[in-house]
C-alpha positions in Angstrom: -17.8 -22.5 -35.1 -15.1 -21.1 -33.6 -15.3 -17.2 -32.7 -12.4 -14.8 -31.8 -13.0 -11.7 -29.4 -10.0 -9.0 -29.7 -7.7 -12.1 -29.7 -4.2 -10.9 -30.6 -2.6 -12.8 -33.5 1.0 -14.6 -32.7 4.0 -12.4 -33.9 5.8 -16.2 -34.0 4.0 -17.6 -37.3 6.7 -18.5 -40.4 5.8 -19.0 -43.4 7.4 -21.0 -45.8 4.7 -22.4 -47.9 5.6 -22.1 -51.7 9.6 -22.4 -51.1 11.6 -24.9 -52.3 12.7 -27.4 -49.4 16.4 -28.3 -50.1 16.3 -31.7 -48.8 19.9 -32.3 -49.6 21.1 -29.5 -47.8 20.4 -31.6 -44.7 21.9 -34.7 -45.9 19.4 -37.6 -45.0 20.7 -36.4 -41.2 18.4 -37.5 -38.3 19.9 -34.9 -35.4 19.9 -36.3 -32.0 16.5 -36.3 -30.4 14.6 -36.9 -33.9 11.7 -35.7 -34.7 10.3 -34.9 -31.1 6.6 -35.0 -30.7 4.0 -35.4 -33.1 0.8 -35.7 -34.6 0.0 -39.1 -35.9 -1.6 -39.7 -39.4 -0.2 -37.3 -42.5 -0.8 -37.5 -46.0 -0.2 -40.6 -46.8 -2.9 -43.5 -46.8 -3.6 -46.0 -44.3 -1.3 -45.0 -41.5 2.2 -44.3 -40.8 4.0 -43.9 -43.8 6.7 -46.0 -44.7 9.7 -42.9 -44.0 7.6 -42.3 -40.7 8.2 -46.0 -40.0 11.7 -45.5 -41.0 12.2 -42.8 -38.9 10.8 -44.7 -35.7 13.0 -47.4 -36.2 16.2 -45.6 -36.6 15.3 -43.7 -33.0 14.3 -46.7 -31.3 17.6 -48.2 -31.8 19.2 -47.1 -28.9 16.5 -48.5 -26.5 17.4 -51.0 -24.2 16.3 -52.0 -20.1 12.9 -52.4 -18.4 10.3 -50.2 -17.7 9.4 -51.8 -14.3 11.8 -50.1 -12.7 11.5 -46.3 -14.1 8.1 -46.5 -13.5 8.3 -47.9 -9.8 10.1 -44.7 -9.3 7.8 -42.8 -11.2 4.8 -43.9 -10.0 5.8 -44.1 -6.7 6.6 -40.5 -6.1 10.6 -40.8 -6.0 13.6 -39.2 -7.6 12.3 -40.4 -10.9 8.8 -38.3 -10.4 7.4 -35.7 -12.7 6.4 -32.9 -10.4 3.7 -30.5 -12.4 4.3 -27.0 -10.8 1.6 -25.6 -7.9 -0.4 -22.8 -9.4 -1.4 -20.1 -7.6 -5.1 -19.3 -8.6 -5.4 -16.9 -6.2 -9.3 -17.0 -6.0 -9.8 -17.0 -9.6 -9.6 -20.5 -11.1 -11.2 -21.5 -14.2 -14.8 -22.5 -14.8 -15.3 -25.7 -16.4 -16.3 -26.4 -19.8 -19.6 -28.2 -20.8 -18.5 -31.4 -22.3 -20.7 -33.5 -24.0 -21.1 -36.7 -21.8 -19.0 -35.5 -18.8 -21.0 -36.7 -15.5 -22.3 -33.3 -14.2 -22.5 -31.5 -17.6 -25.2 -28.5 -18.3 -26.4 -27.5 -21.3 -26.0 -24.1 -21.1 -25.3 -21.5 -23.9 -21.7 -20.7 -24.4 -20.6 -17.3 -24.0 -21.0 -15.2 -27.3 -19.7 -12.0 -28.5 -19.3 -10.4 -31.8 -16.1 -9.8 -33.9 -13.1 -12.0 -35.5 -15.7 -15.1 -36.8 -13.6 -17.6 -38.8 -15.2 -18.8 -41.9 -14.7 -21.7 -44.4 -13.3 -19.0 -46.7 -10.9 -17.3 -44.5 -7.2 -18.5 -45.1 -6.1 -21.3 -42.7 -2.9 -19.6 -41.6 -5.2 -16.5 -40.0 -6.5 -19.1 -37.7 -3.5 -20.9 -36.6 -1.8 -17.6 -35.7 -4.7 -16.6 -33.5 -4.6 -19.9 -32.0 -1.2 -19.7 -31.8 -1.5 -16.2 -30.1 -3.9 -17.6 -27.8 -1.9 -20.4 -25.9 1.0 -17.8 -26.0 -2.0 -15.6 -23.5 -2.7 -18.8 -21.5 0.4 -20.2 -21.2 2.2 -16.8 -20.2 -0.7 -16.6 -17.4 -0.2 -19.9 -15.8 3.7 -20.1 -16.0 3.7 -16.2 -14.2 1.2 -17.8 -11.3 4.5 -20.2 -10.0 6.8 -17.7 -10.9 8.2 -18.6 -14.2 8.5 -17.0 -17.4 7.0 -18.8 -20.3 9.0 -18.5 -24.0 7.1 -18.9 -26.7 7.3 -21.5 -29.4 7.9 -20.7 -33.0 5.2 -21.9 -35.6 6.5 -22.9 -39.2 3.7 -23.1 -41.8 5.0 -25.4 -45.0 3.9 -27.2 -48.1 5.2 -30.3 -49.1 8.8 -30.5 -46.9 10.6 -28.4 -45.0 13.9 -28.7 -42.5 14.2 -28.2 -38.7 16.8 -28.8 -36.6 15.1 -32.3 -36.1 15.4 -33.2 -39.5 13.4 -33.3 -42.6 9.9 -32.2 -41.9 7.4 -34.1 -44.6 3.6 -33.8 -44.9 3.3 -37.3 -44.6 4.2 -37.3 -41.1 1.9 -35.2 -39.6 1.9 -31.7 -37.5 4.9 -31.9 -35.2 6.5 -29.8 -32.5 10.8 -30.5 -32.6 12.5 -30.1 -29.8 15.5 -28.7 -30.7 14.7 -25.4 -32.3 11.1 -25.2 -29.9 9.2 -25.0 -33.4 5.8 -26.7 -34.3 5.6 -27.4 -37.8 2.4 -28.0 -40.1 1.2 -28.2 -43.6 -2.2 -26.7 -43.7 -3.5 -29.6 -45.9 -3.4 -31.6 -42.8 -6.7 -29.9 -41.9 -8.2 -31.3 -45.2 -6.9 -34.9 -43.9 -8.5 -34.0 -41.1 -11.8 -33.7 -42.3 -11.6 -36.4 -45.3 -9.5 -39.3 -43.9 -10.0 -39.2 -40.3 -13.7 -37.7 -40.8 -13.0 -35.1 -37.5 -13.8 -31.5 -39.6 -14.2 -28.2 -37.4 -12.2 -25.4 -36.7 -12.0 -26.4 -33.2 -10.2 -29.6 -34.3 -7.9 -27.9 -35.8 -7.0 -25.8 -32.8 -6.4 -29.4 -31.0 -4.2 -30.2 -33.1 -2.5 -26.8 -32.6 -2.8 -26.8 -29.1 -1.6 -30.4 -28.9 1.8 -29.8 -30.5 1.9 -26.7 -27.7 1.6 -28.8 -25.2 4.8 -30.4 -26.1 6.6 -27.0 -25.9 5.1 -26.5 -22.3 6.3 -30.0 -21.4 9.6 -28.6 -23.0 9.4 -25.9 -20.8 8.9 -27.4 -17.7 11.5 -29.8 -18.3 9.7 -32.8 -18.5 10.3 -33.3 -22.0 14.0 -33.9 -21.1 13.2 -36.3 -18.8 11.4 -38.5 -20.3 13.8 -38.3 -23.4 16.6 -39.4 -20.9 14.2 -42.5 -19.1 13.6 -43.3 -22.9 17.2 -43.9 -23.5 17.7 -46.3 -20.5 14.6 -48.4 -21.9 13.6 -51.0 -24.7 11.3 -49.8 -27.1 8.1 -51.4 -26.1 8.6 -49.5 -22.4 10.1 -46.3 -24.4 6.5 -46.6 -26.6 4.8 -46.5 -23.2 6.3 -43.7 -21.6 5.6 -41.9 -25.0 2.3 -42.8 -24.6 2.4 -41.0 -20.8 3.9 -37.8 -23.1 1.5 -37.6 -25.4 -1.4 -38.4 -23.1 -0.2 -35.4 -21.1 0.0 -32.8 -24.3 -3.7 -34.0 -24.9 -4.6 -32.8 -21.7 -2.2 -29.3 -21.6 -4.7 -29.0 -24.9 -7.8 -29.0 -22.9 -6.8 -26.6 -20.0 -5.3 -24.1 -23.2 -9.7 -24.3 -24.4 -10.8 -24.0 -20.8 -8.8 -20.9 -20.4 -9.1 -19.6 -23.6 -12.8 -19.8 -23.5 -12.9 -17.7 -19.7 -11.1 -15.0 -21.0 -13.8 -14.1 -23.5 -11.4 -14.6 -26.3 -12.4 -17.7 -28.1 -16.1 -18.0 -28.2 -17.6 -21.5 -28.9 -20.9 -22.5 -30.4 -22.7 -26.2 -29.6 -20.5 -28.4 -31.2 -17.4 -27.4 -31.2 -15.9 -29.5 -28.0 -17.5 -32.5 -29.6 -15.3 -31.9 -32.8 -12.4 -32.0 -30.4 -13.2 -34.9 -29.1 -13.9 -36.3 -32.3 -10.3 -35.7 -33.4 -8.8 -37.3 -29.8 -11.2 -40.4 -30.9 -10.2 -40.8 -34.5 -6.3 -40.5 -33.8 -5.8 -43.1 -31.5 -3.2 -45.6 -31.9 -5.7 -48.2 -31.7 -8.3 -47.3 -34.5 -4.8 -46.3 -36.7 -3.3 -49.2 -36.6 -7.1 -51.4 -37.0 -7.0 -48.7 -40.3 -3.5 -49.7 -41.2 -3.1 -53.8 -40.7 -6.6 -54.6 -39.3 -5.0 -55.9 -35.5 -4.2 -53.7 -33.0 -1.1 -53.9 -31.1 -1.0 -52.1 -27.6 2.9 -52.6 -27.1 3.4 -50.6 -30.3 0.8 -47.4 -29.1 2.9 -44.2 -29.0 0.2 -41.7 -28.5 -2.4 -43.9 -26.5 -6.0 -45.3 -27.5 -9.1 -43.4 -28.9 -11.1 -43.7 -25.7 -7.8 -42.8 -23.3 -7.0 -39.3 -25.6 -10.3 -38.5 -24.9 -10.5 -38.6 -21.9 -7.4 -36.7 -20.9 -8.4 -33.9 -23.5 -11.6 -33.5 -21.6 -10.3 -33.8 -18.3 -8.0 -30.6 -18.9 -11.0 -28.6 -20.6 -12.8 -30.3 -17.6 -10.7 -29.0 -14.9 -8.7 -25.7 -16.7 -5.7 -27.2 -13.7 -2.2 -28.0 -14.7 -1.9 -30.0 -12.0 -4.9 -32.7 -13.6 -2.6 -33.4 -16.7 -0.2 -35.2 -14.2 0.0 -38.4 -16.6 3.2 -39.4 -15.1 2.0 -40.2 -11.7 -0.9 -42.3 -12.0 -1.3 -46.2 -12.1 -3.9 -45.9 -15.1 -3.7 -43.7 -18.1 
């Protein structure tokens, strides 16, 4: 179970829960960019939901071109490359996490500490803002060590529907981080999903999936959210799916270094388990046990968010390494 140390709780936490969402005020409007980056999986059984599917296919209408030759560029280290900033450690980089089944791992107890334990009974929301307040911490740090300044994202707690400047935000499509207004938005019942549909419980899943839809805002930050919005435009959808995939992939890992720095500053304390129910969630999420779940085939041109065993992997190699530099997704031949 997840344990908070004199963690400062996020000032950026909105809560709409219990207000009436005024879905015609937006007018069925999809604003440019959609819905952004988000969790797969809502409320709805079996998959994507049909809107969700709706949704998809309305932004992947403007695809068109080959991937081939993005990626040559990409790959290749040209114009087209997605630099991750040089981080200054200074002496003081992070120590790695002991992940379950990681070549190398110890067993050794995980710091522990008293104070600010979260409990089955304590009100979702309190835990989200800590986490919240947390990668706010982190993320300040590491952005300060190559001399930029890090602005924090807005976090919009809802029941049912909502609106962002991305368009309608439903529970049935999952956490989400949009774009436009640098807002993550989540119904709290997604936790329950969590537990009972995709069978990941834990408080530190939850914090993944916080810390998942953060990473999109770093990304945003760092400006490589706009590129790969602009490569997506010049590509069909298959090779649009697969750079998604490289996005996603990437906020997996920003995740992980968020719990390796979070845990070496003393703030979040975690007990045996809790990287395994991380993990767990990464494994249960993937495109390819969703869509098994959904039709019963899997379909690897149609992945958005990459497999079980790949969003795994990349969430442990940033809790692994605590380096921004490792979630570099963009610049290696396999994901």
């Amino acid at each position: 179970m997840v344990q908070w140390k004199d963690q400062r709780p996020s000032k950026n936490v909105e809560d709409r829960r219990g207000e009436e969402g005024d879905m015609a005020d937006m007018g069925g409007m999809q604003f440019p960019g959609g819905r952004g980056m988000r969790m797969p999986g809502g409320r709805s059984g079996g998959g994507m939901s049909i809107l969700g599917l709706v949704i998809v296919a309305g932004l992947m209408w403007m695809f068109g071109g080959s991937l081939s030759d993005i990626l040559g560029t990409v790959l290749g280290g040209g114009n087209g490359s997605f630099p991750m900033p040089r981080v200054d450690q200074g002496g003081n980089s992070l120590p790695k996490l002991d992940i379950p089944g990681l070549p190398g791992s110890r067993k050794v107890a995980l710091p522990g500490g008293a104070g600010g334990q979260i409990t089955p009974n304590d009100d979702a929301k309190a835990f989200v803002t800590n986490v919240l307040g947390s990668t706010e911490d982190t993320w300040s740090q590491v952005f300060q060590s190559f001399g930029k300044q890090y602005r924090e994202p807005g976090l919009v707690v809802f029941s049912d529907q909502t609106t962002s400047a991305c368009g309608p935000g439903l529970s049935a499509m999952g956490p989400f981080y949009c774009p436009l207004d640098q807002k993550v938005y989540i119904d709290l019942t997604f936790f329950q999903d969590l537990k009972s549909r995709f069978g990941a419980p834990g408080d530190f899943a939850q914090a993944y999936v916080v810390s998942h839809e953060v990473g999109h805002h770093v990304q945003k930050q760092l400006g490589i959210a706009d590129q790969v919005q602009r490569l997506k435009a010049q590509v069909s959808e298959k090779d649009a799916n697969a750079l998604q995939v490289r996005m996603e992939l990437q906020a997996d890992c920003l995740a992980g270094v968020w719990a390796a720095s979070a845990v070496a500053s003393g703030k979040m304390v975690l007990e045996q388990g809790d990287i395994e129910e991380a993990l767990k969630a990464a494994q249960q999420i993937g495109d390819d046990r969703l869509q098994k779940a959904a039709t019963g085939r899997i379909v690897p041109d149609a992945f958005t968010h990459g497999s079980s065993e790949q969003r795994e992997r990349w969430l442990r190699k940033g809790m692994a390494s605590g380096d921004l530099q490792a979630c570099d997704t963009f610049n290696v031949d396999q994901l």
